[in-house]
N, C-alpha and C positions, 0 to 999 in steps of 0.2 A: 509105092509112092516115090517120085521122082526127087532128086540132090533139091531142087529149084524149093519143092513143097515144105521138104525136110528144114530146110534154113527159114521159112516164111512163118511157118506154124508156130513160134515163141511169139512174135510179136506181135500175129492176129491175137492172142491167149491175151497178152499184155492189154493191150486198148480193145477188147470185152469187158475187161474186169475194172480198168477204167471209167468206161461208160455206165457199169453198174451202180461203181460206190460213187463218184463224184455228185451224181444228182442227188446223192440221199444224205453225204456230207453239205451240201450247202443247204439243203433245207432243213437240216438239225442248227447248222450256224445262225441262220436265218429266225428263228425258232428262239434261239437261246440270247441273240442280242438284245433284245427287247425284253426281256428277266434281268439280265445286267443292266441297263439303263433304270431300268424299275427298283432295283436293288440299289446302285447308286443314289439314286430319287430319297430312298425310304432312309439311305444311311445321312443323307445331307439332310433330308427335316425333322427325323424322329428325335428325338431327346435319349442320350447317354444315359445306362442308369449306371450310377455312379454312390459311393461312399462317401460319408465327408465330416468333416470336424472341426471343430472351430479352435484357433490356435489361443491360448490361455497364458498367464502368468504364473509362477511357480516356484520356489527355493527348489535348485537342484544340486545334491549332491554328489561332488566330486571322489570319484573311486579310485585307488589303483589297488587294481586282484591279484592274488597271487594261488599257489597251490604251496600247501607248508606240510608240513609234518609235525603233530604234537608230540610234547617231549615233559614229562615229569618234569615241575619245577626243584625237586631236589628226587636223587636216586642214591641208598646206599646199599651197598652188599653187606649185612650182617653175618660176620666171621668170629668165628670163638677166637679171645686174645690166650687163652691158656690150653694144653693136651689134658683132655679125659676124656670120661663114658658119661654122653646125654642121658642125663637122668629123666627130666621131664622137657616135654613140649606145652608151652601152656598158649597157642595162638591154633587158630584155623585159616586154614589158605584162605587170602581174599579179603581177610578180619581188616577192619581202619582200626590202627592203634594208634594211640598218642605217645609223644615223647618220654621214655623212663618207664612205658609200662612193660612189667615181664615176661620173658618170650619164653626162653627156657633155660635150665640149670644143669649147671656140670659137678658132678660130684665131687664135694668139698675138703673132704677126708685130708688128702695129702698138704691145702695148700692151709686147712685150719691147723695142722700141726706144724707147719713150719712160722706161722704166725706166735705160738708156744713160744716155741724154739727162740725165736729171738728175744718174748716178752721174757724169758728165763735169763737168757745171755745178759740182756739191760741189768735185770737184780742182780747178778752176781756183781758186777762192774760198778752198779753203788754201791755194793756194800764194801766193798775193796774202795772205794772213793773215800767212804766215810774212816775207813781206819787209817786213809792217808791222811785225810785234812786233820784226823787227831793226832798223828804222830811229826805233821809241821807245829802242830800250836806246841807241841812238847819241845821240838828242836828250836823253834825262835827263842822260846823263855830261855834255855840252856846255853842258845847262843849269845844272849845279852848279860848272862855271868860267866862265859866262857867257858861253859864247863865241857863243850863243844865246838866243835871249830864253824865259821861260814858256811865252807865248805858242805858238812855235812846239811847245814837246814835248808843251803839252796838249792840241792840232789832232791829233798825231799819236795820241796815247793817245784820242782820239776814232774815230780813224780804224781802232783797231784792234778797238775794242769793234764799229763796225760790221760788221766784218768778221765776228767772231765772231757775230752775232746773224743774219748773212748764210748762216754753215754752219750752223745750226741750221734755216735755212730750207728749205735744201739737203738736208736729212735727212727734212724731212716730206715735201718733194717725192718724192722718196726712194721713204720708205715711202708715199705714196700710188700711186707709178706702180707697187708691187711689189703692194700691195693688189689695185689693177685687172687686172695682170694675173695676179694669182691666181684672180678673176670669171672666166675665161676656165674654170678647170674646175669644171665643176658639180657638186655632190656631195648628199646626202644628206643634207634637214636634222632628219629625224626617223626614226626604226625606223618601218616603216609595209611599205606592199603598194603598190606603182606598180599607175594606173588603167592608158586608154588614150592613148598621145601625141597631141598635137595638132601636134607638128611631125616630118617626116621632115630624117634627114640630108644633109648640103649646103644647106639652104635659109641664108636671111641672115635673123637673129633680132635684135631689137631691146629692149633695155632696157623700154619703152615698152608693149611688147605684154602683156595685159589675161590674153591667155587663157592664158599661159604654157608651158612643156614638156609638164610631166606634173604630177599630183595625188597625192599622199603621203600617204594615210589611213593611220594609226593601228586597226587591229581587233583586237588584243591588247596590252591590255585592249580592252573599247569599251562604249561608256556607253548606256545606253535613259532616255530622257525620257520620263515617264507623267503624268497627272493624275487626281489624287483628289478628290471631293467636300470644299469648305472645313469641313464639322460632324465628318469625320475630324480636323483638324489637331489637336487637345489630344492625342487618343488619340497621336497619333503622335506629337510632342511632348514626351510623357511618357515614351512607350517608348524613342525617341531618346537620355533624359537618362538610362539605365540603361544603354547601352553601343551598342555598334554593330549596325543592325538588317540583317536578313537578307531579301533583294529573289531571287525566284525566277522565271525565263522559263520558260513551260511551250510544250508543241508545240502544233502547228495544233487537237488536239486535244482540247487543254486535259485531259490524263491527267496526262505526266508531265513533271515538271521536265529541260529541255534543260541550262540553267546555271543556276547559286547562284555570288551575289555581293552586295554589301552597298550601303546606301544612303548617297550621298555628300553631297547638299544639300536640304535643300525650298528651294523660290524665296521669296524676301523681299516679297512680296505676293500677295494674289489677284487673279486673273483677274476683274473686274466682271461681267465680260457673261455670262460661264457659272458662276459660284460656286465656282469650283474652282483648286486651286493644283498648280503642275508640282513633281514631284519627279525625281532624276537620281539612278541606281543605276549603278551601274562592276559588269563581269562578267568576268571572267580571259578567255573566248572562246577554251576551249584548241580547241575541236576547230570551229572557227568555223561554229559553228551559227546563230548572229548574225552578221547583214549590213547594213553600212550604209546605209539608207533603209528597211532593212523591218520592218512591222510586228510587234510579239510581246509576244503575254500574257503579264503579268509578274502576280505578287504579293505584297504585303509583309507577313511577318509582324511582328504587333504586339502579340502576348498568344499563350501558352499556358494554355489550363483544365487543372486539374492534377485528376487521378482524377474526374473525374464521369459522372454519368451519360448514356449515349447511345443509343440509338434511332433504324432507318430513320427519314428521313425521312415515309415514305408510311407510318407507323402511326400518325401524328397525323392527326386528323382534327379540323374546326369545327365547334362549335356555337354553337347561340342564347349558352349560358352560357361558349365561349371553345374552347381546343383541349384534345384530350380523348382518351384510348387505349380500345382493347379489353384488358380484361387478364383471362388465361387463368387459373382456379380450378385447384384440386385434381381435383374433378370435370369437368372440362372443359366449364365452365361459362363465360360471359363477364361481365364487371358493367363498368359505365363510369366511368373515373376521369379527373375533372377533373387539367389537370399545367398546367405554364408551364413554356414554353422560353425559353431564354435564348442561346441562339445555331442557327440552324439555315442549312444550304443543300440544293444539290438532292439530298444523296446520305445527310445524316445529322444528327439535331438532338438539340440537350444539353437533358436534361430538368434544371430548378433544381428541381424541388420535384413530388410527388403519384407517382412513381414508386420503386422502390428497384430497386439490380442485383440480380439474380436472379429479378425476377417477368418474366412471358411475357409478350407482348403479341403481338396479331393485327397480321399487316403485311399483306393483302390477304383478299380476300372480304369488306367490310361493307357489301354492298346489302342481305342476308337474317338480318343479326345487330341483335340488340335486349339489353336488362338481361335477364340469367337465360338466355338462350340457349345451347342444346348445339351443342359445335362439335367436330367430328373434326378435328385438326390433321394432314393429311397431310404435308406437308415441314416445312423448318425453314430460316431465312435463315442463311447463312454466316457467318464473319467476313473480312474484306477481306485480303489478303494483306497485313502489311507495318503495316498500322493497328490498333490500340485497338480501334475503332468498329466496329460491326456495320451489315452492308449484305448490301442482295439480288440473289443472280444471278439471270440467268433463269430462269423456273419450266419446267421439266417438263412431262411430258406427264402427265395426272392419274393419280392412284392408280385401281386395281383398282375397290374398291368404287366409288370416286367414279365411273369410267365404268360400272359397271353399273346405278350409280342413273339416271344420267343415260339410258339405254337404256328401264329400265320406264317413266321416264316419258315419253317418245318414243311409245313400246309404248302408252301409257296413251292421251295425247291422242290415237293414228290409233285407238283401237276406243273401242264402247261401251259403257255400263256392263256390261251383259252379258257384254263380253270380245266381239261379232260385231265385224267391222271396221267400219270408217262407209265409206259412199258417197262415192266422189269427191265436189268438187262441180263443179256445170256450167260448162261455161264462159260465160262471159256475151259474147254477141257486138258488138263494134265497132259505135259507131252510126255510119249511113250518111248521108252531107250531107244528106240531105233532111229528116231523125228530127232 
């Protein structure tokens, strides 16, 4: 083969293969325009199947959530006040005791005799009182015939006051030895639920010791510690000065309120480092759903919106000009109406203004909805059990027509215009390391 052949040979190969595919790309093009027009045709007259709800009046409740930590309204660490050997334990880990009931006793022995001891010391000291106060009556008589000098009767009127200031001494001693050993039985110094003991009985306990008996939490009532953002406190603030505000714990869930109870302090500063101030809610904990250390959603309400208007959530939608609805004509037509919300969260938002109760609005299908659009509203959103507000179950399996539509066009894409089916297409095979 000659240099001339050698250089010619790519670009006969080139416009071959040219000639081959180009007639059979313009008759696929050809082929496939006329399904797009057909398809535009079908998307401009068929009717949207679409969602919808009619937007309602409602009391809504104004929240601010937080995540808190519940905390025993009182805790105390029950610590022997006196040294001995635990005689008995009279509680079981876990027990609810009330105030003053007995826990357990420290052997008495040492501190009932020193109680003795001082009732003894007392008797001696009146009896030594009483032969003073008889031996002044004998020096005054003596002293008003002289038969004794001043001197002597006012030593003795000295000696009697000592005395007397001596049984008084005798009495606190007294009451201090009966004090101590009243320490000897332990008792119960608040209504609460015993933890776990850190001491078994017979051991030798000490005044001194840090870790004490047992722990006495308080869980009815019991109180949950939260923090809210500091740009809340006016709101709250204000609502506070209107009467007692109302603090709700919801489950793991965050569905339903576990307790309702009311809020007791906001903290007298902020937090610097995080912007936010603790608040302390008190909850009855009848059915002790709260537990001291653990975490639980709380919420405080601080406003109710009285009769307005409300709307899913998901039937607002954004635009360039702000948030904005589908709202459903006579004709079952769509047009778009600019609103403003004015409070919304994940499940329902209050419309301030551009809506009224009783117009429909679209709550799902707006990928294929435009101004002036026909929409088939197959279902209808519910209203929530128990609430004002309107909210959406789960949808359904679709309507009738709506899966038949969805079928011709199925039906449409696998054939050609014609109605013949279209050809598989090939497979295109894996390239191999060397390609």
């Amino acid at each position: 083969m000659t240099r001339k052949w050698r250089r010619a040979l790519p670009i006969i190969l080139v416009l071959a293969v040219a000639a081959l595919v180009v007639p059979v790309l313009l008759e696929r093009q050809g082929s496939d325009q006329p399904q797009q027009r057909q398809s535009r045709r079908r998307d401009n007259g068929d009717p949207v199947a679409v969602l919808a709800t009619t937007a309602r009046l409602a009391d809504v409740p104004v929240y601010i959530e937080g995540v808190g930590t519940a905390r025993p309204a009182n805790t105390v660490v029950v610590r022997p006040q006196v040294d001995g050997q635990l005689t008995k334990i009279l509680f079981t880990e876990g027990q609810a005791v009330k105030k003053g009931d007995l826990l357990a006793t420290i052997d008495p022995t040492i501190y009932q005799a020193q109680l003795e001891q001082a009732k003894a010391k007392k008797a001696q000291d009146e009896a030594q009182l009483e032969n003073a106060k008889r031996d002044l009556e004998r020096y005054s008589r003596l002293a008003e015939t002289n038969s004794v000098t001043k001197q002597q009767a006012d030593t003795q009127r000295a000696q009697v006051a000592q005395l007397e200031a001596l049984l008084k001494a005798d009495q606190a001693a007294i009451d201090n030895a009966a004090a101590t050993l009243g320490y000897t039985r332990i008792t119960a110094p608040i209504d609460g639920r015993t933890g776990i003991r850190t001491v078994d009985e017979g051991n030798l306990v000490r005044a001194s010791d840090s870790s004490g008996l047992v722990v006495v939490s308080q869980i009815q009532p019991i109180a949950v510690v939260f923090s809210v953002p500091q740009q809340e406190l006016l709101r709250i603030n204000r609502a506070l000065a209107t009467g007692p505000l109302k603090v709700e714990a919801m489950d793991n869930d965050d569905r339903e309120p576990i307790d309702s109870g009311n809020l007791q302090v906001v903290d007298n500063q902020v937090d610097q480092t995080t912007g936010t101030v603790r608040i302390k809610a008190e909850f009855p904990n009848a059915s002790l759903a709260l537990w001291p250390g653990a975490f639980a959603n709380v919420r405080l309400l601080v406003e109710t919106l009285k009769q307005v208007v409300v709307v899913p959530t998901g039937a607002v939608q954004r635009g360039p000009k702000g948030p904005f609805v589908y709202v459903v004509g006579d004709e079952d037509t769509v047009s778009i109406r600019l609103v403003t919300t004015n409070q919304q969260d994940d499940r329902r938002a209050v419309i301030a203004s551009g809506l009224n109760p009783g117009e429909r609005i679209v709550t799902t299908g707006f990928s294929r909805l435009a101004e002036g659009a026909k929409v088939n509203v197959t279902a209808a959103a519910e209203q929530e059990p128990g609430e004002g507000a309107p909210a959406l179950r789960r949808a359904g399996p679709p309507a009738p027509e709506a899966a038949a539509a969805g079928q011709r066009q199925r039906g449409e894409r696998r054939n050609r215009p014609d109605g013949t089916p279209r050809p598989a297409a090939p497979a295109v095979p894996a390239p191999t390391p060397s390609q």
